[in-house]
Structures are given as C-alpha cells and as structure tokens.
C-alpha positions in Angstrom: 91.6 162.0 125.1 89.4 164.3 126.8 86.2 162.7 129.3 83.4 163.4 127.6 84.7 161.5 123.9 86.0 158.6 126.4 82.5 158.2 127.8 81.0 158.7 124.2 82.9 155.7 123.3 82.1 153.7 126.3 78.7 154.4 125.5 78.6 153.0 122.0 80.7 149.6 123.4 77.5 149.4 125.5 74.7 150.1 122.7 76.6 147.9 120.3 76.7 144.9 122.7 73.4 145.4 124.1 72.4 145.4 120.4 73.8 142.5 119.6 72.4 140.0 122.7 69.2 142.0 121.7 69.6 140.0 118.0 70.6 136.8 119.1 67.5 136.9 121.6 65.5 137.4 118.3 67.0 134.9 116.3 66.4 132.3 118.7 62.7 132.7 119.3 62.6 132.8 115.5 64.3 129.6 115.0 62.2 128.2 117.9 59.1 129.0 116.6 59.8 127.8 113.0 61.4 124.5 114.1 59.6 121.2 114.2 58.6 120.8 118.4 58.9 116.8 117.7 61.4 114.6 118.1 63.0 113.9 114.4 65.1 111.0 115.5 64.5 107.5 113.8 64.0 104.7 116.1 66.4 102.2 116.6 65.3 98.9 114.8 65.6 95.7 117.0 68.2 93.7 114.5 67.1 89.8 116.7 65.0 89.1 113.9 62.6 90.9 111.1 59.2 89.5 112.6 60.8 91.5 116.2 61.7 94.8 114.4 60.0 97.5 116.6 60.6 100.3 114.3 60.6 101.1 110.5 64.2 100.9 108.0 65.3 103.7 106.1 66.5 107.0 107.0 64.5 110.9 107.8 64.2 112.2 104.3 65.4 116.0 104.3 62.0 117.6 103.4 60.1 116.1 106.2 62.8 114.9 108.6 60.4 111.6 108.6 61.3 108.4 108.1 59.3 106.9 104.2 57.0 103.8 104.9 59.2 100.7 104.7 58.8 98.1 101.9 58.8 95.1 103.6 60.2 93.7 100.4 64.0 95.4 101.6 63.9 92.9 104.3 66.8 90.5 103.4 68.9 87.5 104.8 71.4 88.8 106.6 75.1 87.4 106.2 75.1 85.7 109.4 72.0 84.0 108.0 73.2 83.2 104.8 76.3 81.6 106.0 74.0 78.7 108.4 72.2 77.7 105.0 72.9 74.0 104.5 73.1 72.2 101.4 69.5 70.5 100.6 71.6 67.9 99.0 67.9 66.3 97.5 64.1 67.2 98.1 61.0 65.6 98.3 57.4 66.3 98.2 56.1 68.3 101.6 53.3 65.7 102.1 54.2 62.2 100.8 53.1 62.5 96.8 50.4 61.0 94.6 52.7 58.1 94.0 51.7 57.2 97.5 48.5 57.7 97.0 49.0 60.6 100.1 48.4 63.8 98.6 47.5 65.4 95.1 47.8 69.3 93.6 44.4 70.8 94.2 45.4 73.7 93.0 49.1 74.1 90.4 51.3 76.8 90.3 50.4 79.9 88.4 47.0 78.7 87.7 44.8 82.1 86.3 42.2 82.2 88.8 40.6 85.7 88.0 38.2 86.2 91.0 41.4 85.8 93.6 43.0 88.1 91.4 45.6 86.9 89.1 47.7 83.4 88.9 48.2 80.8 91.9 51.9 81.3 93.3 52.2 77.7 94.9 50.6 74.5 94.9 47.8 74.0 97.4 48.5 69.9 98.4 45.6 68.5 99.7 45.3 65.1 101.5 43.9 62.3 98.7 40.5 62.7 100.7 39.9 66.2 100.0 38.0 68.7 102.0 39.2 68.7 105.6 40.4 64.8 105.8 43.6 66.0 105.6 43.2 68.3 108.9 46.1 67.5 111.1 48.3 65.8 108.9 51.9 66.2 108.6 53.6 68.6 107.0 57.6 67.5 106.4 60.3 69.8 105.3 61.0 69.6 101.5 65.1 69.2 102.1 67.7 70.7 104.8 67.4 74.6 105.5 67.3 77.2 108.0 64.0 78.7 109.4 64.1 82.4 108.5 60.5 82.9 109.3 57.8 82.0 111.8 54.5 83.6 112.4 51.4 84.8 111.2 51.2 87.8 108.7 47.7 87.7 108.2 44.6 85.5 109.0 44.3 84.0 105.3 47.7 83.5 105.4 47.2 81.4 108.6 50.4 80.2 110.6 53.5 80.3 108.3 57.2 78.9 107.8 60.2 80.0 105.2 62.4 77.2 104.9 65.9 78.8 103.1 67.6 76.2 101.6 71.2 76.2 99.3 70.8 74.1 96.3 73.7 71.9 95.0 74.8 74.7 93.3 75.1 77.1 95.7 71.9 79.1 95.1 69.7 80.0 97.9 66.3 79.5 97.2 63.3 79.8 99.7 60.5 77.2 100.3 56.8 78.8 102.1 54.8 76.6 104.1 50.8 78.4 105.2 47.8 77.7 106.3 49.3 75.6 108.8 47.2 74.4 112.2 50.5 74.4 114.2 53.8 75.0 113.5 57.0 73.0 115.1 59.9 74.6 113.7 61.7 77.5 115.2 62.9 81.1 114.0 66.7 80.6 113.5 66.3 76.2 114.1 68.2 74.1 111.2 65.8 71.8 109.5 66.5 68.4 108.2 65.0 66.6 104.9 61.5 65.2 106.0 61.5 66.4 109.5 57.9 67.2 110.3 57.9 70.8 110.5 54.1 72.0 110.9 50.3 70.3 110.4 47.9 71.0 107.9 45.1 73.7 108.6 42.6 75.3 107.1 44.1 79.0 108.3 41.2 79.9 110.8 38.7 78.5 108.8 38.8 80.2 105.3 39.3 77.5 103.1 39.4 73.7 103.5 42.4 72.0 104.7 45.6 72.2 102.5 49.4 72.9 102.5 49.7 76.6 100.5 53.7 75.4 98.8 55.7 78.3 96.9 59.4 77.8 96.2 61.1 81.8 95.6 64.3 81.8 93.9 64.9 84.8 95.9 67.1 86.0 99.8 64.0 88.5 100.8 61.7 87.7 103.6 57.9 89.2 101.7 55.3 87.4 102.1 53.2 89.4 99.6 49.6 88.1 98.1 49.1 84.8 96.8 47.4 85.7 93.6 50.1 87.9 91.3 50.2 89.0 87.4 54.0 88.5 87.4 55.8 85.7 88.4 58.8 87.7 89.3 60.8 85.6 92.0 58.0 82.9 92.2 59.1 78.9 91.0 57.3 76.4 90.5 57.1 73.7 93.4 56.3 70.6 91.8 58.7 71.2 89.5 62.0 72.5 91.7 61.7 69.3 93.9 61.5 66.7 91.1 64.0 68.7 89.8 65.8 68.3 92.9 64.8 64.4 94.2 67.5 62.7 93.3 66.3 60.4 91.0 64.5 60.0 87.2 61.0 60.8 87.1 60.2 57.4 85.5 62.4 55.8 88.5 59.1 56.3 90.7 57.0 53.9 91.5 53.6 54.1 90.1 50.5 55.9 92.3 48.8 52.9 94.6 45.7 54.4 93.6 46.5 54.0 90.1 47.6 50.4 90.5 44.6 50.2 92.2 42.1 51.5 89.1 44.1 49.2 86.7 43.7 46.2 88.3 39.8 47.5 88.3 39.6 48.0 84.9 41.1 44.0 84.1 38.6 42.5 86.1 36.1 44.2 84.0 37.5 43.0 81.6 37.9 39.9 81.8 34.7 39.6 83.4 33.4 40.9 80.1 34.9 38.3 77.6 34.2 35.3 80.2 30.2 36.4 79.7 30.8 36.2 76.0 
C-alpha cells in the first residue's frame, strides 16, 4: 500500500474516533440537562411501629419518579401483630354501666347529628353526673387485646388507644378509646379484661368529659373523623359487648338508680292512699 493512502486511512481512524467521543460528550450534557437534579429515591419507612414511620408507603410512580400521598387507611396489622391477639373470651362495658348506676350513653352510635357532619361512630359514656364529674375517672379495657395504637392524631381527638381484640370466633375486631386525660397502656403491651387502661378527659378542653367508644370490625389502624355518612367498618359498641358479656341481657341486675326511682314512686304512693 503506498504512504500517502496509509496515512489517508490513519487519518479517518482518527476523525472517526474523535467524532465519536465528540457525540458521547454531547449526549451526556443532554441527558444531564434534561434529568431530574434531585434525588428520586423513596425513603426508607421506619417498620418499629406506624405512629414512628418517618417516611411515606408506596413506591415512585414512573411519570414523576415521586412517591403518591399515602392513605393512612393502607396502614394494617402486621402478621407479627396479628399473631399476639388474645382471645377476648367476654367483654364488658369500658366504664362500669347504667346497671351500676356509673355511667350512661350520652351520645349512641350512628346518631345523625348534622351540624358535626353526618352520624356518631361510637358511643360518648359519660359519668352518671354529667358535664365534667366524670373527669378523671377510669377508663377499663372492654376484654383482652393488644395495644396497636397510642398517641394523639389530633387535638379533638385528644389522647387515644386501639385495643385489637380476637373474638371467640376468631375475628379480629378493634376497640377505640379518645378523649382520654392520660393514657396507661403501652404501644405493643397485652391488655387484660377490666384493666384500667386510660382516664377520662375532655381532649384539651373541647367538649365536656366523656369516653369517645367505637368498636371497627376491621385490621387497619385509621383513625378517620368521628362524624361519617357510611358506616363502612364501624359497629356498634353497646351492642358488640352485650353481645360479647357472657351472659343474658335479662340476667343483669337492674340499674341502682332505677331501684332507686321505684322505691320513690311507692312511697308516693302509698303516701297517697293513706291521706285518702
């Protein structure tokens, strides 16, 4: 091969590689300047417990390598949870009942109260005083259970428990304890039947001093509102631990107070027909 078509080629080697570093440069200040500066990775989420998680669930959606707003809803018992549920073999009421003249249902579940915005998803129990005579007073859990959650998710919510308890049939159902002054019980701590958990408060000062009660046939940690137009997962509280006590409604003993009133109403009378 003559010299001058040898160097020809050598030349061409050259142009073509210099050519092609020349493109790659280009291409990587192009993909720099279109690419997202920030970092797209998703925090890890503490797993300890879902009032510790430091970081949302879910994964980066394609579109905006970001992570969607988590439903706090998703948040569910985990299996290591589920297995420490004990059987609640009975219930009974969270603050003595009106058959002890202790406590009466101020406010029932799912009554319509329109200006709070829908119907009542627990029982407010209220101390047979009323008002804030009831400050203070115990609150006891409503059978055996595992605390799943203890804290505060808002300021009308007020201190808070979930109880999760395993019925006789196996179903896991959740009991909610707010508007507590102080709360005993701790994240993760077995519970027993009528082991004082909590005391009644008024959570800071919005309403008078009551027990908020739901009962959630459901394994999700929400909290949520409590006013709703669905009942959804909501039960009845009343109802599930009468249900649940062990014993015939008519078995109970009358109310004190009502013995009370009868006796009351005899006296009259028999007052009456003796000034006849």
């Amino acid at each position: 091969m003559p010299r001058s078509t040898a160097k020809r080629a050598q030349q061409r080697i050259l142009y073509g590689v210099v050519i092609s570093v020349l493109i790659a440069i280009i291409a990587l200040v192009i993909l720099g300047k279109t690419g997202s500066t920030k970092d797209s990775r998703v925090p890890v989420k503490s797993l300890e417990s879902a009032q510790q998680a430091d970081a949302p669930l879910g994964f980066p959606l394609p579109s905006t390598r970001k992570a969607p707003p988590f439903d706090p809803r998703f948040i569910q018992l985990t299996a290591f949870e589920r297995a420490l549920i004990p059987t609640a073999t009975r219930m009974a009421a969270a603050m003595g009942t009106a058959h002890g003249a202790l406590s009466y249902n101020a406010q029932h579940y799912w009554d319509n109260n329109p200006a709070r915005g829908g119907h009542h998803t627990g029982d407010d129990i209220n101390g047979i005083g009323g008002m804030n005579t009831d400050l203070g007073d115990d609150v006891y859990a409503i059978g055996n259970g595992l605390v799943v959650y203890r804290g505060e998710p808002s300021l009308s919510w007020g201190n808070t428990l979930i109880v999760a308890h395993r019925n006789s049939q196996g179903k896991i159902l959740l009991s909610m304890y707010s508007h507590l002054d102080k709360s005993y019980a701790a994240h993760g701590q077995r519970v027993h039947l009528g082991e004082i958990i909590g005391t009644v408060g008024t959570a800071n000062n919005n309403y008078p001093a009551h027990l908020h009660l739901e009962m959630r046939d459901s394994t999700g940690i929400y909290i949520g509102p409590g006013y709703r137009s669905n009942q959804g997962e909501f039960l009845s509280p009343s109802q599930t631990i009468l249900k649940d006590t062990g014993t015939a409604p008519d078995n109970l003993f009358p109310s004190a107070l009502s013995i009370a009133i009868k006796d009351q109403q005899e006296r009259r009378k028999e007052q009456f027909f003796n000034s006849q």
